[in-house]
RODO-2510 file (C-alpha; in nm, 4 decimals, decimal comma):
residues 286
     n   res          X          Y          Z
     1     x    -3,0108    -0,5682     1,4926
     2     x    -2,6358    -0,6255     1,5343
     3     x    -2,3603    -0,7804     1,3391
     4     x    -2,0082    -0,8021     1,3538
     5     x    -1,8019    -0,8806     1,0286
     6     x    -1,4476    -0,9598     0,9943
     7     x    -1,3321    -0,7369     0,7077
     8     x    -1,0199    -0,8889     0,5119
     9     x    -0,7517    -0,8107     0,3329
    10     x    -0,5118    -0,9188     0,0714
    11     x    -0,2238    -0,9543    -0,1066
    12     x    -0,1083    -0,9176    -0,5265
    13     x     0,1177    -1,1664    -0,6326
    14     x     0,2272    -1,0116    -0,9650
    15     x     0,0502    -0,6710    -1,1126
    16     x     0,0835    -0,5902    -1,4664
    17     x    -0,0948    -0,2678    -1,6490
    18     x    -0,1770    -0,3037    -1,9492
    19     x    -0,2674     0,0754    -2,0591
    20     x    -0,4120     0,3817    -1,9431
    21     x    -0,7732     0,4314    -2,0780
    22     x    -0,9299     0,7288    -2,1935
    23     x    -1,0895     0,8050    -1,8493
    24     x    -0,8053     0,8228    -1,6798
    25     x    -0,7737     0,5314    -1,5062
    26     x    -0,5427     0,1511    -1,5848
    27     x    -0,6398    -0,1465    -1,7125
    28     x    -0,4934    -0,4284    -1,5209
    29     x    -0,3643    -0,8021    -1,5146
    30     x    -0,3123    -0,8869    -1,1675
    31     x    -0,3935    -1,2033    -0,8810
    32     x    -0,5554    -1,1186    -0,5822
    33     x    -0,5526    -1,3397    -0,3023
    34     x    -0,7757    -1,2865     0,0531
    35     x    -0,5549    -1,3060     0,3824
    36     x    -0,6453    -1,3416     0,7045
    37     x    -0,5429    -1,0209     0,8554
    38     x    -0,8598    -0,8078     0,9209
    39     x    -1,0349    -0,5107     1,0500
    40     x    -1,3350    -0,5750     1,2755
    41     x    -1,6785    -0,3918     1,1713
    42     x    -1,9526    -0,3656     1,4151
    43     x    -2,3028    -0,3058     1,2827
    44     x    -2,5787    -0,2007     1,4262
    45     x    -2,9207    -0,1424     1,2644
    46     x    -3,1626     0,0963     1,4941
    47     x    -3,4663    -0,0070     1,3123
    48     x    -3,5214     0,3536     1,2394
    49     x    -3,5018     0,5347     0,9071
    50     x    -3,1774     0,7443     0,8831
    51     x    -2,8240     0,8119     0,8338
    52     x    -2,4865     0,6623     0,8840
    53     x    -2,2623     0,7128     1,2018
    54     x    -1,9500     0,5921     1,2053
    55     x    -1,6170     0,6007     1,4738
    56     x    -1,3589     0,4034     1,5183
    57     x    -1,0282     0,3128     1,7227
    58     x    -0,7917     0,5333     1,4753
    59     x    -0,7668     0,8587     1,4755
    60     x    -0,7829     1,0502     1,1754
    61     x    -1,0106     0,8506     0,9524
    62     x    -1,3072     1,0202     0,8531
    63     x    -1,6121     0,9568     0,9707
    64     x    -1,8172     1,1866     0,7391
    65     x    -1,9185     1,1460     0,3451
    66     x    -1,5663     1,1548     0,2751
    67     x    -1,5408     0,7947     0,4570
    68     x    -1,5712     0,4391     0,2212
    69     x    -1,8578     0,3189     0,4127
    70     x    -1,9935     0,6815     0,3566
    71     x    -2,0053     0,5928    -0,0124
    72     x    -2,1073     0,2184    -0,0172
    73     x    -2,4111     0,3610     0,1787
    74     x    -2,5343     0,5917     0,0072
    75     x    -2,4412     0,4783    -0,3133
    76     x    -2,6794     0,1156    -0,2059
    77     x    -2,9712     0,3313    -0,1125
    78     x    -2,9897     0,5265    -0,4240
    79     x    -2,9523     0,2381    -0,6506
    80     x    -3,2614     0,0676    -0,4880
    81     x    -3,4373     0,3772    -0,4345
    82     x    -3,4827     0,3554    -0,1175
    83     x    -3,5112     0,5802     0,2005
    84     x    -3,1835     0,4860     0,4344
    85     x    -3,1824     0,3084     0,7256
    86     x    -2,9951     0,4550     1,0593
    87     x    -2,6862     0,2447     1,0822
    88     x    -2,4434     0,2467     1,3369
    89     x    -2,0988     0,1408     1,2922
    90     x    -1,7852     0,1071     1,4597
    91     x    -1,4420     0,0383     1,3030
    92     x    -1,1478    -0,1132     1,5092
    93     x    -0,8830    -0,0591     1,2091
    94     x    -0,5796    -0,3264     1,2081
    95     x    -0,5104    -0,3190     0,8446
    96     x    -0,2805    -0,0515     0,7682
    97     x    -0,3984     0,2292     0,5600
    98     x    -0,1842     0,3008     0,2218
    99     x    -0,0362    -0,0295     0,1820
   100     x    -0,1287    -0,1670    -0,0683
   101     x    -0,3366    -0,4923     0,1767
   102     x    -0,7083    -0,2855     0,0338
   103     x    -0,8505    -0,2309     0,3917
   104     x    -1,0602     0,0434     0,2941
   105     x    -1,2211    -0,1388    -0,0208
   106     x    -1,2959    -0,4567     0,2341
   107     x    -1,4752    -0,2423     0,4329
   108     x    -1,6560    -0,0695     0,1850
   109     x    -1,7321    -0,3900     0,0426
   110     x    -1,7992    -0,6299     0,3589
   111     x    -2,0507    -0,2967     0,4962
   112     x    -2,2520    -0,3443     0,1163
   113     x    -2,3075    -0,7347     0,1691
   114     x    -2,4598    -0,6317     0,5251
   115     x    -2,6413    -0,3647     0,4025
   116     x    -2,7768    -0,6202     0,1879
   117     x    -2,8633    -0,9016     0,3858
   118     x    -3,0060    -0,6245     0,6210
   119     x    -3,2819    -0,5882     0,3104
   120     x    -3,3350    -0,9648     0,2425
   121     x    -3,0625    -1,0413     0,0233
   122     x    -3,2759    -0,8114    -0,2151
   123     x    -2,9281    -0,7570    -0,4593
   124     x    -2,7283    -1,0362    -0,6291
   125     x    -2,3621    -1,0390    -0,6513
   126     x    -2,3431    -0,9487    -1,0156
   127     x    -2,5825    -0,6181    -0,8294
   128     x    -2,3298    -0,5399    -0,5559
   129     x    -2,0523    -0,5551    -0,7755
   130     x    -2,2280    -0,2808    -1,0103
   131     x    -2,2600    -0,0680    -0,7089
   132     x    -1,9164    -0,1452    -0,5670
   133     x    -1,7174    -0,0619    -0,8504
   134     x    -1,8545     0,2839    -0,8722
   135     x    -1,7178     0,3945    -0,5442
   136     x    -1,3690     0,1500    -0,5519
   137     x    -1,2085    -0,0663    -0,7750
   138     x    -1,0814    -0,3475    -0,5484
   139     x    -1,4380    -0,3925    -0,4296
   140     x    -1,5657    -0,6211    -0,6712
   141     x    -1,3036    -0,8612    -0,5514
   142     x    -1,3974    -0,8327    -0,1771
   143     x    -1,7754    -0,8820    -0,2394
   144     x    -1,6343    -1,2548    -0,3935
   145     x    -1,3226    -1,2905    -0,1663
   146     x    -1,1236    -1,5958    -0,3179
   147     x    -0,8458    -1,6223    -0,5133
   148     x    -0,8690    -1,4323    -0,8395
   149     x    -0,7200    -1,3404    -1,1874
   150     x    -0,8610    -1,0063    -1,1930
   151     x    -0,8477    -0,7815    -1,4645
   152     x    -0,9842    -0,4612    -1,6497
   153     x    -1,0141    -0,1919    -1,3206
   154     x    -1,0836    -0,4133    -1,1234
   155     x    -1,4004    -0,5533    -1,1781
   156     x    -1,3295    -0,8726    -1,4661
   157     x    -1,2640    -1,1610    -1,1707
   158     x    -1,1678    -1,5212    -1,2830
   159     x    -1,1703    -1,7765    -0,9953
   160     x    -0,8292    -1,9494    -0,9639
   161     x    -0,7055    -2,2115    -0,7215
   162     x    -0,4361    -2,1413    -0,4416
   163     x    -0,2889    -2,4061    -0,2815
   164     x     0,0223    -2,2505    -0,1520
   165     x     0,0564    -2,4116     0,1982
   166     x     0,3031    -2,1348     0,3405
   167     x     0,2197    -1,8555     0,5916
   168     x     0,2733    -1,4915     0,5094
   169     x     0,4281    -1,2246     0,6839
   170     x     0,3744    -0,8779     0,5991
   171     x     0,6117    -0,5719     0,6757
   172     x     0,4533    -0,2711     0,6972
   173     x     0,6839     0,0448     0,6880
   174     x     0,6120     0,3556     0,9264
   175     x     0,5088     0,5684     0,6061
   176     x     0,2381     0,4948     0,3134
   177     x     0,2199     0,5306    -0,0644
   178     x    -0,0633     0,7193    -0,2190
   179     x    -0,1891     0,4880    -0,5054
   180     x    -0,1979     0,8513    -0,7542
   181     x     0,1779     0,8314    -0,6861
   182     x     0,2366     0,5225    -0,7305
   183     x     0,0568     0,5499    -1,0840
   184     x     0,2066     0,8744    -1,1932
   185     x     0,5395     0,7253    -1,1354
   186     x     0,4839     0,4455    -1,3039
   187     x     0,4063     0,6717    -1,6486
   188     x     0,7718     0,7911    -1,6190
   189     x     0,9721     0,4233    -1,6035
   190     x     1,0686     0,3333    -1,8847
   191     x     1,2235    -0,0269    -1,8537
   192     x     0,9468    -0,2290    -1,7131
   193     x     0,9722    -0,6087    -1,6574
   194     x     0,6161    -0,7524    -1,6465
   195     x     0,5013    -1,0495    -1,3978
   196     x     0,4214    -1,3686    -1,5943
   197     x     0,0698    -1,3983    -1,4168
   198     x    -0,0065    -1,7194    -1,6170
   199     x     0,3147    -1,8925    -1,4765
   200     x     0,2071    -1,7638    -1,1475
   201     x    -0,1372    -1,9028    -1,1444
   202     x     0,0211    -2,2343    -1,1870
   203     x     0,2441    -2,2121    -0,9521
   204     x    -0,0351    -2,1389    -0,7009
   205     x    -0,2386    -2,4316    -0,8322
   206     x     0,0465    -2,6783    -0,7933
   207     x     0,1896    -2,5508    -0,4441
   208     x     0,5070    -2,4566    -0,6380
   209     x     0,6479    -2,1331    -0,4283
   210     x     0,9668    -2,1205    -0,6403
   211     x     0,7475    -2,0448    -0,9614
   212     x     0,5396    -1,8525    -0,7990
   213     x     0,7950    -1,6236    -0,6672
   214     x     1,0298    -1,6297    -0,9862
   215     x     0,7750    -1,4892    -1,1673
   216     x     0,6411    -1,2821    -0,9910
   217     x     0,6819    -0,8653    -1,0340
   218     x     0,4833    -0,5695    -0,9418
   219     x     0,4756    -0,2962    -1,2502
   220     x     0,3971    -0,0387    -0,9360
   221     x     0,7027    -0,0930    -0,7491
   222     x     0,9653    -0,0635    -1,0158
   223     x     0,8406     0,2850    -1,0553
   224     x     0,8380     0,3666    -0,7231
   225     x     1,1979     0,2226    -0,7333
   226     x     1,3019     0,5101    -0,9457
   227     x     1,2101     0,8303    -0,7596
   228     x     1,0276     0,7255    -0,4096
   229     x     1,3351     0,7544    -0,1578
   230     x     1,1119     0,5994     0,1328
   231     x     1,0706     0,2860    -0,0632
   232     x     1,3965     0,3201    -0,2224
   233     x     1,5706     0,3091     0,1345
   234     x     1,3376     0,0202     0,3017
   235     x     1,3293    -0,2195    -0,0206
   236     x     1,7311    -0,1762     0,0416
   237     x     1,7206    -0,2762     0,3956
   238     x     1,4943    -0,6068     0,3524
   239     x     1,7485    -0,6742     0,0787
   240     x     2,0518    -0,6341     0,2995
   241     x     1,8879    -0,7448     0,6152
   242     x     1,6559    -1,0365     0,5103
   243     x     1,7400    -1,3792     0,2887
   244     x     1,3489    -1,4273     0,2358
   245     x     1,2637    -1,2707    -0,1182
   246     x     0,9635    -0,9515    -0,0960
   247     x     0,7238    -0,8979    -0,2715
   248     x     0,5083    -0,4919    -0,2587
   249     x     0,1231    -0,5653    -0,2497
   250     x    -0,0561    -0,3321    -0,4529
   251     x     0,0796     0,0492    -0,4511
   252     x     0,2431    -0,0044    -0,1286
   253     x     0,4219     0,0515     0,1028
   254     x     0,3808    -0,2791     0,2033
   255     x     0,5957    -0,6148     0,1543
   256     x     0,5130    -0,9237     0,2032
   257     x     0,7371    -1,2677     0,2628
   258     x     0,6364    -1,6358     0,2399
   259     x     0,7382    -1,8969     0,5059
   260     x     0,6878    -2,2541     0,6607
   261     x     0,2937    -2,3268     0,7278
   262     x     0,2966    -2,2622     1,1058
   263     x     0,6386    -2,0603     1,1148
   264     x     0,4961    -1,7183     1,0320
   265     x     0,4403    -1,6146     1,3882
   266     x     0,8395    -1,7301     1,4867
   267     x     0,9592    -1,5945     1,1608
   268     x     0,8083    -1,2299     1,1826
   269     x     0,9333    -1,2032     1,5871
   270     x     1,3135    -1,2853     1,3979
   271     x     1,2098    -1,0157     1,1652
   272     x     1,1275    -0,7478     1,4536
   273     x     1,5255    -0,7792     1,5411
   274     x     1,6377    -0,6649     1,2288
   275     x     1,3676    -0,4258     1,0630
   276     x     1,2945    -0,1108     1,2132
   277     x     1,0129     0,1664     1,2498
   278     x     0,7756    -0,0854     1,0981
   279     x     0,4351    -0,2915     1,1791
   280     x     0,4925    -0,6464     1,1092
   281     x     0,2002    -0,9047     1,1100
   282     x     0,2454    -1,2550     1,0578
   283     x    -0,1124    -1,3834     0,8829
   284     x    -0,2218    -1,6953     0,6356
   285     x    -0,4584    -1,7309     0,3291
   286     x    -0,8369    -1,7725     0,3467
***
């Protein structure tokens, strides 16, 4: 049996933490909203009893236990209990890695709703969540994928409404953040300016981009403002170079602008002329 899955991605609009827990990791206040810009999975299920193989189009991802899908898999066996099935996959990767967009948690979670279906649909959502969470925090949102309020690690999702009718474009720099830096530089700042998420969500729900975007910060960025040259350096150039305000997704590296509905594809080819050594993708909401 095969299956091929578009696997998502998406963008924060605001990210607040609220504290570091005991165990180490942050308890958030954040929205999450899917975009269109996706990897392509292809599936295949032998019909035999086995393991996982897995290649792909980019070199240097993984393609052993260390790998996402690696976990999801394994991890969706052993909570049902069951012997594996041999799965083949392969991964033609177009969201960049360490930027912030959560490719890897998409795919991690898109590959558990297969593996599911593949069994009868024998889990619930509330089930996959469980499972997902254990091996990555963004993919509780992915196994919903719509607009959410999401909270806690990761895995407290409130459905909220976006009506933003704008296209995005997102500017991917030629170097990544790793998310532990991005968190251990956020425990030295020590003037932080939170995003007023409530604000925000209205803004979304009214198709008001001007209160979405004045309220919108990312807790992440201002402390990779303070010591990451690389970001330091590009946030400067979009700043200098672009009049289009830009916002960091997640832990970076990348930005994201809002434009016209139907302009994003003319607006990132202006963008090309003036931004260098950088992946830009022009790309809408879901």
């Amino acid at each position: 049996m095969k299956v091929s899955v578009k696997s998502n991605g998406k963008i924060n609009i605001g990210l607040n933490i609220i504290e570091k827990l005991p165990n180490g990791y942050h308890s958030l206040d954040m929205t999450m909203i899917p975009i269109s810009l996706a990897d392509d999975i292809e599936i295949n299920f032998t019909g035999k009893k086995g393991k996982l193989l897995i290649s792909s189009n980019k070199k240097g991802i993984p393609t052993d236990e260390r790998n996402i899908l690696w976990k999801v898999y394994n991890a969706f066996y052993k909570f049902l209990n069951k012997e594996s099935d041999e799965t083949e996959i392969y991964l033609h990767k177009v969201i960049p890695h360490e930027a912030g967009l959560g490719g890897g948690s998409s795919n991690g979670a898109f590959f558990l709703k297969e593996l599911n279906k593949y069994n009868g649909n024998i889990l619930s959502d509330e089930e996959l969540i469980a499972i997902g969470k254990t091996v990555g925090a963004d993919i509780p949102f992915f196994i919903k994928n719509y607009p959410c309020r999401v909270k806690g690690i990761g895995e407290n999702l409130e459905k909220i409404e976006n009506n933003l009718n704008c296209d995005i474009v997102l500017v991917k720099p030629d170097f990544g953040v790793s998310t532990k830096e991005a968190y251990n530089l956020y425990s030295t700042l020590k003037n932080k300016k939170d995003a007023d998420i409530d604000n925000i969500i209205d803004g979304l729900k009214e198709n008001n981009l001007e209160k979405v975007e004045k309220n919108s910060e990312n807790i992440l960025e201002q402390g990779l403002l303070t010591e990451n040259e690389n970001i330091k350096n590009f946030r400067k150039e979009l700043n200098e170079k672009c009049s289009n305000r830009f916002f960091m997704s997640g832990s970076g590296s990348c930005y994201y602008t809002f434009c016209p509905k139907g302009k994003g594809n003319e607006y990132a080819e202006a963008l090309k002329t003036k931004i260098s050594n950088c992946q830009i993708y022009s790309c809408s909401f879901l």
